[in-house]
BABASE-195790 format. One record per residue (C-alpha): residue number from 1; residue in one letter; x, y, z. Coordinates in pm, whole numbers, plus 50000, padded with zeros to 5 digits. Layout:
! residues N
<nr=NUM | rest=A | c1=X | c2=Y | c3=Z> .
...
//
This chain:
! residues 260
<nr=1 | rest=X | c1=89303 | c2=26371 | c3=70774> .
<nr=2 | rest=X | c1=88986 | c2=26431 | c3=71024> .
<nr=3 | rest=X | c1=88809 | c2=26177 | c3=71089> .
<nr=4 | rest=X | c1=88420 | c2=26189 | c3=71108> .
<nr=5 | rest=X | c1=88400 | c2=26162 | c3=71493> .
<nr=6 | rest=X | c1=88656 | c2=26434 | c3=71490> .
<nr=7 | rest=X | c1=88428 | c2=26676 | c3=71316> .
<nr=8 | rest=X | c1=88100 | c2=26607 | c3=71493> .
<nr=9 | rest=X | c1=88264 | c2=26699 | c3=71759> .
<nr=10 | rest=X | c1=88409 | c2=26990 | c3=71616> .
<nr=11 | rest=X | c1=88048 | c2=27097 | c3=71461> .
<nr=12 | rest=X | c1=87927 | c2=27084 | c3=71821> .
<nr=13 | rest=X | c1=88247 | c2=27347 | c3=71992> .
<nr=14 | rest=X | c1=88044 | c2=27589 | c3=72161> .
<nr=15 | rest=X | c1=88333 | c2=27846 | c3=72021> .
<nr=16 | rest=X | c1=88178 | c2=27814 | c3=71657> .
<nr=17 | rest=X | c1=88036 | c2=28103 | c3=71536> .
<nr=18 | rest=X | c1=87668 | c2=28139 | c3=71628> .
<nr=19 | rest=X | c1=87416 | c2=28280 | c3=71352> .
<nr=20 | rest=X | c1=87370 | c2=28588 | c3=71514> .
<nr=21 | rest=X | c1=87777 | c2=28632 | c3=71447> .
<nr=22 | rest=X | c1=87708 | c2=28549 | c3=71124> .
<nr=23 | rest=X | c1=87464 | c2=28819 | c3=71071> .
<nr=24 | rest=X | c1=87627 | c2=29102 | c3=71240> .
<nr=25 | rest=X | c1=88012 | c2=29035 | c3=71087> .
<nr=26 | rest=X | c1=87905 | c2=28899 | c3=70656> .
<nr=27 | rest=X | c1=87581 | c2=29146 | c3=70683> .
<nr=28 | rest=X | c1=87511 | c2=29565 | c3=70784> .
<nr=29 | rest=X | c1=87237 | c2=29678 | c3=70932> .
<nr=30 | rest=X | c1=87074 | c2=29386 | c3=71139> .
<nr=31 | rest=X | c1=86744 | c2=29433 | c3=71238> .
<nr=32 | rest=X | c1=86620 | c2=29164 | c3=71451> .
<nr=33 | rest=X | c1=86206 | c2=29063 | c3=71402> .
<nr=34 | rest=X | c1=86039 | c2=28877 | c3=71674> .
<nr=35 | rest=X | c1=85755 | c2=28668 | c3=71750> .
<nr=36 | rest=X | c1=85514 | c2=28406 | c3=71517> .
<nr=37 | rest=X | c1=85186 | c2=28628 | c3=71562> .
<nr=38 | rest=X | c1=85022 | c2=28305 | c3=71697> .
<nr=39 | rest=X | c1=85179 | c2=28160 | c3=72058> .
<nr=40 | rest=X | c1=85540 | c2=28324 | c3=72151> .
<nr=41 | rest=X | c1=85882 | c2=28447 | c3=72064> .
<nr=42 | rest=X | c1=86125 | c2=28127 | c3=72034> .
<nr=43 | rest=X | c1=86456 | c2=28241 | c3=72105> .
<nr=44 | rest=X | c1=86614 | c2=27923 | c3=71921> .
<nr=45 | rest=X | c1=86562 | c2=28074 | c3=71586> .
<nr=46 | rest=X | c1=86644 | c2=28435 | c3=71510> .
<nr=47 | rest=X | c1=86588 | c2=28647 | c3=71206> .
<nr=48 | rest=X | c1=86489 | c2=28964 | c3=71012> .
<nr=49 | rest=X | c1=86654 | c2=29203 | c3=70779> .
<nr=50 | rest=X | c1=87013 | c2=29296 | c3=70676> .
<nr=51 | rest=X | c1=87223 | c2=29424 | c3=70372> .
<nr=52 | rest=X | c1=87461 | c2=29193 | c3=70201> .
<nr=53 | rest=X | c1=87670 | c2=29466 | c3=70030> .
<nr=54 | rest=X | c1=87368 | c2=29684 | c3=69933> .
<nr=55 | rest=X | c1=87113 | c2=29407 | c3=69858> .
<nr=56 | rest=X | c1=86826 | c2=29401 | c3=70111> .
<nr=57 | rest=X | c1=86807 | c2=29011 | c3=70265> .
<nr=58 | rest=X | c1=86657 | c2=28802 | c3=70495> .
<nr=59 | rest=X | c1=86823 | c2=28627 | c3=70726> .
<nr=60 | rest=X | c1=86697 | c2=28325 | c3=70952> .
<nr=61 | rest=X | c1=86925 | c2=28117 | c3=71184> .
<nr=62 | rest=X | c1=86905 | c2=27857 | c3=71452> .
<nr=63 | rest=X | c1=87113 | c2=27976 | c3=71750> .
<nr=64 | rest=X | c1=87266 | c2=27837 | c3=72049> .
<nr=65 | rest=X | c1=87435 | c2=27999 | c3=72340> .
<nr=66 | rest=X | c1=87798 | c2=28003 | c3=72427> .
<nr=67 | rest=X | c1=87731 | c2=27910 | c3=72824> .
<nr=68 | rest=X | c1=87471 | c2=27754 | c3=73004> .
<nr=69 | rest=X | c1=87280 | c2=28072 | c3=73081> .
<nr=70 | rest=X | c1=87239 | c2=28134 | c3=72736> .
<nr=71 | rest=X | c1=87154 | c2=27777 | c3=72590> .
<nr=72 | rest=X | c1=86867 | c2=27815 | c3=72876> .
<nr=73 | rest=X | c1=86780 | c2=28123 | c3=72689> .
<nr=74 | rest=X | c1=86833 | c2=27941 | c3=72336> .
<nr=75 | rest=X | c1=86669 | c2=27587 | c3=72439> .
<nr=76 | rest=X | c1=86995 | c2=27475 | c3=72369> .
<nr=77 | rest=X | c1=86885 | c2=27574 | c3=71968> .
<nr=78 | rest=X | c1=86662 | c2=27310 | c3=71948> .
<nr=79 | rest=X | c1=86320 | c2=27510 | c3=71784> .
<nr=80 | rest=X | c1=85964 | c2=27483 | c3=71900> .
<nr=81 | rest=X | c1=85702 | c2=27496 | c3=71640> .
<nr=82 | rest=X | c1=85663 | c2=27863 | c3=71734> .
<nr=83 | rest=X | c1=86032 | c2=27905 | c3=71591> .
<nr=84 | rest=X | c1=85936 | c2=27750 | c3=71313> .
<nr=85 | rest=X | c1=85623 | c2=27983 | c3=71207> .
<nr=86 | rest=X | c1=85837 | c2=28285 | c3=71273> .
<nr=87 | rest=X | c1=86074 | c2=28157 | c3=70995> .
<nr=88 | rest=X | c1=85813 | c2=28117 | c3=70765> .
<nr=89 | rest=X | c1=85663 | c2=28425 | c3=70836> .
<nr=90 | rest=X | c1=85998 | c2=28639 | c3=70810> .
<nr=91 | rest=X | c1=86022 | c2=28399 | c3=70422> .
<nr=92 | rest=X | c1=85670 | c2=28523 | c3=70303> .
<nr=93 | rest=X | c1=85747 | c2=28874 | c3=70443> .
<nr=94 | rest=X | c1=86087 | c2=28837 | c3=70153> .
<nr=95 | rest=X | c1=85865 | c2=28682 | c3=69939> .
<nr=96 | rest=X | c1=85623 | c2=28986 | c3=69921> .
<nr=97 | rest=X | c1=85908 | c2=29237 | c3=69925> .
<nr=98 | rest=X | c1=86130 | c2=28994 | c3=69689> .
<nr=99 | rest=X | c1=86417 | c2=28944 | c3=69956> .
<nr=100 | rest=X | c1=86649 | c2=28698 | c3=69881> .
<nr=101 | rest=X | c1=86665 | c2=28449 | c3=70187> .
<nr=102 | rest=X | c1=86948 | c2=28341 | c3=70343> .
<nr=103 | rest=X | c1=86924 | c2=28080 | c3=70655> .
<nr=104 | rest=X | c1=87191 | c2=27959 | c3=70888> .
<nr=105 | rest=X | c1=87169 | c2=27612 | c3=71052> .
<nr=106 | rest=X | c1=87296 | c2=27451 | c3=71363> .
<nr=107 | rest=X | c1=87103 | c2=27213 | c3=71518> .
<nr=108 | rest=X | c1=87092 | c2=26898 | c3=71702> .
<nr=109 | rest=X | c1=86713 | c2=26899 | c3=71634> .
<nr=110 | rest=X | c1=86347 | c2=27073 | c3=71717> .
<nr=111 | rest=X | c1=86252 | c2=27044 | c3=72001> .
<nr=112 | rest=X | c1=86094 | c2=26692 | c3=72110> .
<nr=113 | rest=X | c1=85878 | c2=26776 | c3=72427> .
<nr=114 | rest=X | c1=85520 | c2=26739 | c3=72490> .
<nr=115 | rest=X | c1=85450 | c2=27071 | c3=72443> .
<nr=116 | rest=X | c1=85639 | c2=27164 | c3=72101> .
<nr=117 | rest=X | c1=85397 | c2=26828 | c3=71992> .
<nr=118 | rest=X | c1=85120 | c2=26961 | c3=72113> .
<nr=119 | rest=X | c1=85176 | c2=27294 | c3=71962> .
<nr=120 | rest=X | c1=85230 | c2=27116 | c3=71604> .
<nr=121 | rest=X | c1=85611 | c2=27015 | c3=71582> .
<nr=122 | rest=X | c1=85556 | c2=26805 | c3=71261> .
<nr=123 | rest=X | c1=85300 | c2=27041 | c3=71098> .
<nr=124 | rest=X | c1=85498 | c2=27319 | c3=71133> .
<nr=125 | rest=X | c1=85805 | c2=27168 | c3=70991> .
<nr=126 | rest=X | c1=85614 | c2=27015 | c3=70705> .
<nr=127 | rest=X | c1=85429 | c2=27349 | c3=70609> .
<nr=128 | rest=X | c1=85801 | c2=27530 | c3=70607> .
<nr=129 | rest=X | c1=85933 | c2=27244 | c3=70359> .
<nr=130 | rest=X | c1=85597 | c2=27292 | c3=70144> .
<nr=131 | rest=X | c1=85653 | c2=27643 | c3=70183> .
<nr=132 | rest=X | c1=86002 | c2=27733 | c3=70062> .
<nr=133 | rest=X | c1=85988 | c2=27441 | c3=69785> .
<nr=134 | rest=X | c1=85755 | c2=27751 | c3=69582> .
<nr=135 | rest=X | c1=85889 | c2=28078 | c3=69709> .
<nr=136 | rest=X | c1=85894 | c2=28302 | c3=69449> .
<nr=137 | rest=X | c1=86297 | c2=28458 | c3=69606> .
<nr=138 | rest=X | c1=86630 | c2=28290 | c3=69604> .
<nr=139 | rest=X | c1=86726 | c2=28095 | c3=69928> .
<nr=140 | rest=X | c1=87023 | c2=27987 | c3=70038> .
<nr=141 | rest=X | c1=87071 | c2=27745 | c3=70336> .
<nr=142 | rest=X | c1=87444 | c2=27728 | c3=70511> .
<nr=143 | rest=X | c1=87519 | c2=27476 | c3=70776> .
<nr=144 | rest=X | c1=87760 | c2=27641 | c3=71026> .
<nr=145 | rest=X | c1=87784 | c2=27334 | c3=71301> .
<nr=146 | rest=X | c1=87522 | c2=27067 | c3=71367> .
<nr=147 | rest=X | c1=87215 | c2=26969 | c3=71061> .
<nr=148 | rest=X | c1=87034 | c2=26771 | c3=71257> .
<nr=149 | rest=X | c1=86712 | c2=26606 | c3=71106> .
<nr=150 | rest=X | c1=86424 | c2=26733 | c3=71039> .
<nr=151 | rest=X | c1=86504 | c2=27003 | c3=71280> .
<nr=152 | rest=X | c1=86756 | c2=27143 | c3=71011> .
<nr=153 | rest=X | c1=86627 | c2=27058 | c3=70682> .
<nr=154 | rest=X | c1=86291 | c2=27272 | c3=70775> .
<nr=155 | rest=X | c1=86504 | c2=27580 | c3=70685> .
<nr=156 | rest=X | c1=86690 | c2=27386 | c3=70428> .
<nr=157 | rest=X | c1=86475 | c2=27347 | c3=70113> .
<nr=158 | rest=X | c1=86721 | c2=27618 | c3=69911> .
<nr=159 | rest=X | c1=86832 | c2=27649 | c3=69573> .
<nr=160 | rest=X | c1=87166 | c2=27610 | c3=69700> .
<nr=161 | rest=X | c1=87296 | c2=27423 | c3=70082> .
<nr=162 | rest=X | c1=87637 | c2=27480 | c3=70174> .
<nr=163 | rest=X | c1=87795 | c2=27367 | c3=70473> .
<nr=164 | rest=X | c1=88082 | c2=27488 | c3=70656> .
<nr=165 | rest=X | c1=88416 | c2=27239 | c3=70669> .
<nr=166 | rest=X | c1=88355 | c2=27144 | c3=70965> .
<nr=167 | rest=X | c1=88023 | c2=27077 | c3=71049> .
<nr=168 | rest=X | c1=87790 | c2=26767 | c3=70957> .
<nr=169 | rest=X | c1=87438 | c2=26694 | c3=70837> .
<nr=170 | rest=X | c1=87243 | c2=26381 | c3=70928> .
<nr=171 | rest=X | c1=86907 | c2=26202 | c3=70965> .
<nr=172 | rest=X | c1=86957 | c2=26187 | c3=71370> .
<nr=173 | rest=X | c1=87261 | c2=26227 | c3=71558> .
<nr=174 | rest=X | c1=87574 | c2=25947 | c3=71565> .
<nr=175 | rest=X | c1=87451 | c2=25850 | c3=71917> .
<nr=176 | rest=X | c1=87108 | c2=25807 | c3=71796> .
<nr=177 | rest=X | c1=87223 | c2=25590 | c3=71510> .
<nr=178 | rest=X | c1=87399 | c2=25347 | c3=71708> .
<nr=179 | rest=X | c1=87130 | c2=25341 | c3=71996> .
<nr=180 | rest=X | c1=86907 | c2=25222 | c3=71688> .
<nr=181 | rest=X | c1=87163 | c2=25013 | c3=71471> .
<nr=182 | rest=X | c1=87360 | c2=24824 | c3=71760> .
<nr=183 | rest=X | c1=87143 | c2=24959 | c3=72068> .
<nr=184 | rest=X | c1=87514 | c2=25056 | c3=72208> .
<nr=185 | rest=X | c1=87486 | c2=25478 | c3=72234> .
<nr=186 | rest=X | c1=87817 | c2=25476 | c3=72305> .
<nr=187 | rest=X | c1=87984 | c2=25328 | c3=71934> .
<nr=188 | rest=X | c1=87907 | c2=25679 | c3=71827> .
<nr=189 | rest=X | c1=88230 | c2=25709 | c3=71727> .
<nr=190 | rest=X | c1=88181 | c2=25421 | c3=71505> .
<nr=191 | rest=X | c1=87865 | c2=25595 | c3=71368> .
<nr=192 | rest=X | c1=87976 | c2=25908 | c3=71246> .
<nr=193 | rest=X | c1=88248 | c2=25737 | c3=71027> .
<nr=194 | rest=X | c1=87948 | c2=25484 | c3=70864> .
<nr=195 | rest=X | c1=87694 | c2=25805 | c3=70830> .
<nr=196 | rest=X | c1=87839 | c2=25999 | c3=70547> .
<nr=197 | rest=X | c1=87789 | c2=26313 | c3=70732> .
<nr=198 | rest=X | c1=88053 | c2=26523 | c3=70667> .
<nr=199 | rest=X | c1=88105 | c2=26836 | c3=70453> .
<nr=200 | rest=X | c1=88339 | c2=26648 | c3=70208> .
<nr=201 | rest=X | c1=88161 | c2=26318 | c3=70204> .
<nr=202 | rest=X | c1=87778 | c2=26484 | c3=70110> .
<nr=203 | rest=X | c1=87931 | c2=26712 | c3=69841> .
<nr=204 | rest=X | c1=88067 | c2=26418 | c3=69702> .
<nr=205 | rest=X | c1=87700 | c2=26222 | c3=69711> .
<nr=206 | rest=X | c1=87561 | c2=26592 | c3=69562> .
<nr=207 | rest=X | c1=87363 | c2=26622 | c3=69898> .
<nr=208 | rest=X | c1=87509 | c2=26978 | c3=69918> .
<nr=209 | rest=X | c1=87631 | c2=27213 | c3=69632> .
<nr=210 | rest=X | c1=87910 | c2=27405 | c3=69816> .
<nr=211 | rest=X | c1=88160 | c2=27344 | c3=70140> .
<nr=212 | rest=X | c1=88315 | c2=27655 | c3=70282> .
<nr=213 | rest=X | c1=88686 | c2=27626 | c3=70377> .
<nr=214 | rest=X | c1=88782 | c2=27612 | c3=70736> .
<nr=215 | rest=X | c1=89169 | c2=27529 | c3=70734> .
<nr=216 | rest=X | c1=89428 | c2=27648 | c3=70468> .
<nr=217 | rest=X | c1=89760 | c2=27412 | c3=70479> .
<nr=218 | rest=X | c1=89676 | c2=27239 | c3=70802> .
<nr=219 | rest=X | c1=89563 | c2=27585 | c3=70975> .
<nr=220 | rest=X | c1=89285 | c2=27775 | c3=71065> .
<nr=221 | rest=X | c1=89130 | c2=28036 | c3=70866> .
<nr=222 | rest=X | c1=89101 | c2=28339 | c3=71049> .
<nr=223 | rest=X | c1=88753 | c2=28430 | c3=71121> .
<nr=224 | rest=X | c1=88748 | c2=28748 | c3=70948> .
<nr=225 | rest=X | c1=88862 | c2=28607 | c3=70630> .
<nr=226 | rest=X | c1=88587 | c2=28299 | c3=70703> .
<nr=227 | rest=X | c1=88335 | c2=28570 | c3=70734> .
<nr=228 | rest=X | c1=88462 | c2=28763 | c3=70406> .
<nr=229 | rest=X | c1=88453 | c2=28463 | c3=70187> .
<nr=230 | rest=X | c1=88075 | c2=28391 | c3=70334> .
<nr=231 | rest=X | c1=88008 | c2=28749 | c3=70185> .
<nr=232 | rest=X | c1=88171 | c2=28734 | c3=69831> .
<nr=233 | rest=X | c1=88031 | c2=28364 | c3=69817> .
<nr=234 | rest=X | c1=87672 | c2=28450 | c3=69897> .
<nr=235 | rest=X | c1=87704 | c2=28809 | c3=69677> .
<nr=236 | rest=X | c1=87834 | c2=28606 | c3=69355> .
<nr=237 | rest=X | c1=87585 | c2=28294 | c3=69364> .
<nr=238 | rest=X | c1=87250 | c2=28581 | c3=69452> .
<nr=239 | rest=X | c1=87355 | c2=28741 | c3=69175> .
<nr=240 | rest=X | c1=87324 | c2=28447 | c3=68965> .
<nr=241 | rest=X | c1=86962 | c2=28327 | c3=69088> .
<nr=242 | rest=X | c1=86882 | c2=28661 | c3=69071> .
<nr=243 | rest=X | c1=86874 | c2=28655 | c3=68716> .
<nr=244 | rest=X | c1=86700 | c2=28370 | c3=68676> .
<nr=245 | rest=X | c1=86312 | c2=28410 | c3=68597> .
<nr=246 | rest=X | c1=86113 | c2=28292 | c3=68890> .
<nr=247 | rest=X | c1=85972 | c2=28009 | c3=68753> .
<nr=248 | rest=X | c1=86307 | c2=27832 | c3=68642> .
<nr=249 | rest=X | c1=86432 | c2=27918 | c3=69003> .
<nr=250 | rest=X | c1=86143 | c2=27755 | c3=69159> .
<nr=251 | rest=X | c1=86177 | c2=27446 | c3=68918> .
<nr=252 | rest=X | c1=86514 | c2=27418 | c3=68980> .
<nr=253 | rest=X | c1=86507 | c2=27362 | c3=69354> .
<nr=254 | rest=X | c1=86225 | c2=27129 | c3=69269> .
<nr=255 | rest=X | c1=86417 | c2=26858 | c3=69056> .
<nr=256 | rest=X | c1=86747 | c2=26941 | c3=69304> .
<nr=257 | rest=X | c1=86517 | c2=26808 | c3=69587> .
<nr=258 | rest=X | c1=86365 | c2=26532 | c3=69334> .
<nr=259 | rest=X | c1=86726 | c2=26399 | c3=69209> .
<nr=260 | rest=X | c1=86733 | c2=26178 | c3=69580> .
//
């Protein structure tokens, strides 16, 4: 069995696949949007508009780079509130064009510099949660590697949150916890198997509603069968809340949030 340490440190393997993967291997017809219309472009979060099957989405994700160069480029996916604002303004552009939204997590965190504070970190995480807890579309959240904190659940108030096998969702980060618990970063180890943080142990508390298999009999999946059962799995459930009117939708993710 994997332990807990064993997975965070799988969730973190810089050979996961990266949202933009995601979008251009379960989607067709990526079309990348840019830009919050107030300060800049923040390269940690990308988005716009694709076709799952023949329904028109939106798709947001948090992405990191495979190499240094690229995590440079990618702030090593940790947002700034400008990432943030372009999410939310790619969800009310769905919401006006009723686009189901789809988002695709893997963070350690936003950003925590002087500048991302300055800019509004907290506001603009806040207004996202306030946001998507009454848009009027179906949204789905998947973790794909690291949910960390607030960073993560800002694109995470969905009617549904899945999570990949092998990736974990937390408060703050195992090294965090035991810098704060023990004020010993390094019984991180230790952490991660007191946290509850894994796939299997949150879809046991109800914290998420789906976990996405990884490993069949003790081996890899391949990824293009990972990325086919992303598809049929996101095509069957937006079919569902599709059909729901918009006001049980919206009251549904309400009491799923109010349940904790």
């Amino acid at each position: 069995m994997t332990s807990a340490n064993e997975i965070v440190q799988l969730a973190r393997a810089k050979e996961r696949p990266t949202s933009l993967e995601f979008f251009e291997e379960v989607f067709t017809g990526f079309q990348e949007f840019h830009g919050d219309r107030l300060f800049a472009d923040d390269e940690a979060i990308t988005g716009g508009i694709a076709y799952l099957n023949d329904l028109p989405v939106t798709v947001i994700g948090i992405q990191k780079g495979r190499d240094l160069k690229e995590n440079l480029q990618r702030n090593f996916g940790a947002p700034h509130p400008e990432g943030y604002r372009k999410a939310l303004r790619l969800m009310k552009q769905a919401e006006k064009f009723q686009r189901p939204v789809i988002t695709f997590i893997n963070t350690a965190g936003a950003f925590c510099g002087i500048g991302a504070e300055e800019r509004g970190e907290g506001e603009s995480i806040a207004k996202n949660l306030m946001e998507m807890a009454t848009l009027n579309v179906p949204i789905i959240a998947i973790i794909i590697g690291e949910g960390g904190s607030g960073g993560a659940l800002a694109l995470a108030m969905a009617d549904e949150v899945w999570m990949l096998e092998h990736s974990i969702y937390a408060i703050l980060s195992p090294e965090g916890f035991a810098s704060i618990l023990w004020k010993d970063g390094s019984r991180a180890a230790e952490a991660a198997e007191l946290m509850k943080i894994t796939a299997s142990e949150l879809l046991e508390l109800g914290v998420v509603d789906k976990v996405i298999p990884e490993m069949i009999r003790g081996h890899r999946i391949e990824r293009r069968r990972l990325m086919e059962n992303v598809r049929q799995q996101l095509t069957k459930k937006l079919m569902e809340l599709s059909q729901l009117p918009r006001t049980e939708l919206i009251e549904q993710r309400y009491q799923r949030f109010r349940k904790y």
